[in-house]
C-alpha positions, 0 to 999 in steps of 0.5 A, a space after each residue: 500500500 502506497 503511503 498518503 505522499 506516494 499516492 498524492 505525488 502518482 496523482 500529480 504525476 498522472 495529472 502532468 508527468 512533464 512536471 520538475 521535481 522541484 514543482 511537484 515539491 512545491 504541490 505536495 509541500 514536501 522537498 526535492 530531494 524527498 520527492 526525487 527519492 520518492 519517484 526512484 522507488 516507485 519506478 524501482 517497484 514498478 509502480 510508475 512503469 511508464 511516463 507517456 502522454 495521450 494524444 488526440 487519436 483523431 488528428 493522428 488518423 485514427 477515427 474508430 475505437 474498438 473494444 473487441 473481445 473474445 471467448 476462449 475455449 477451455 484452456 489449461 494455464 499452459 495453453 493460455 501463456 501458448 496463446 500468448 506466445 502466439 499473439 506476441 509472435 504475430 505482434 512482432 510480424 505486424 505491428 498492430 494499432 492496439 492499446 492493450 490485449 488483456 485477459 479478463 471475465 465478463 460479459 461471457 468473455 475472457 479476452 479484450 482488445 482495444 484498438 484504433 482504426 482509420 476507419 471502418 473498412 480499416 477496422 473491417 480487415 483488422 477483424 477478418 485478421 484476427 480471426 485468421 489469426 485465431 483460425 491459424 496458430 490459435 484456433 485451439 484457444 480461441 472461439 472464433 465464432 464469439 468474437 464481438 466487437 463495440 466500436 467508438 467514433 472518436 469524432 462524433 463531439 457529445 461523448 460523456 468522458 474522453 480517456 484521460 488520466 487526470 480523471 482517474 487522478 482526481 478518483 485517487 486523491 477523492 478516495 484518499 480524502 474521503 479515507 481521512 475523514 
C-alpha cells in the first residue's frame, strides 16, 4: 500500500508527468530531494512503469475505437501463456494499432482488445485478421465464432468522458480524502 505522499505525488504525476521535481515539491509541500527519492522507488517497484502522454487519436488518423473481445475455449494455464506466445509472435510480424490485449471475465468473455482504426473498412480487415489469426496458430484457444466487437467514433463531439488520466487522478486523491475523514 502506497503511503498518503506516494499516492498524492502518482496523482500529480498522472495529472502532468512533464512536471520538475522541484514543482511537484512545491504541490505536495514536501522537498526535492524527498520527492526525487520518492519517484526512484516507485519506478524501482514498478509502480510508475511508464511516463507517456495521450494524444488526440483523431488528428493522428485514427477515427474508430474498438473494444473487441473474445471467448476462449477451455484452456489449461499452459495453453493460455501458448496463446500468448502466439499473439506476441504475430505482434512482432505486424505491428498492430492496439492499446492493450488483456485477459479478463465478463460479459461471457475472457479476452479484450482495444484498438484504433482509420476507419471502418480499416477496422473491417483488422477483424477478418484476427480471426485468421485465431483460425491459424490459435484456433485451439480461441472461439472464433464469439468474437464481438463495440466500436467508438472518436469524432462524433457529445461523448460523456474522453480517456484521460487526470480523471482517474482526481478518483485517487477523492478516495484518499474521503479515507481521512
Amino acid at each position: 500500500m502506497l503511503k498518503d505522499v506516494e499516492l498524492k505525488l502518482v496523482s500529480e504525476l498522472m495529472k502532468d508527468s512533464r512536471r520538475s521535481d522541484r514543482e511537484l515539491a512545491k504541490v505536495l509541500g514536501i522537498s526535492q530531494p524527498t520527492v526525487s527519492r520518492a519517484i526512484s522507488r516507485l519506478e524501482k517497484e514498478g509502480v510508475i512503469r511508464e511516463y507517456t502522454m495521450i494524444p488526440d487519436f483523431c488528428k493522428l488518423g485514427f477515427n474508430l475505437m474498438a473494444v473487441i473481445m473474445f471467448k476462449l475455449k477451455s484452456i489449461s494455464p499452459e495453453e493460455l501463456q501458448e496463446l500468448h506466445r502466439a499473439a506476441r509472435e504475430l505482434d512482432k510480424q505486424e505491428r498492430r494499432p492496439y492499446l492493450l490485449v488483456m485477459d479478463g471475465m465478463g460479459m461471457g468473455k475472457e479476452l479484450v482488445i482495444i484498438s484504433f482504426h482509420r476507419d471502418y473498412g480499416d477496422y473491417d480487415t483488422y477483424m477478418r485478421d484476427v480471426k485468421e489469426a485465431a483460425n491459424s496458430k490459435m484456433v485451439a484457444y480461441v472461439n472464433v465464432d464469439d468474437i464481438e466487437g463495440f466500436l467508438i467514433d472518436l469524432n462524433y463531439k457529445n461523448h460523456y468522458q474522453t480517456m484521460t488520466f487526470s480523471r482517474m487522478a482526481a478518483n485517487l486523491q477523492t478516495k484518499e480524502s474521503k479515507k481521512k475523514e
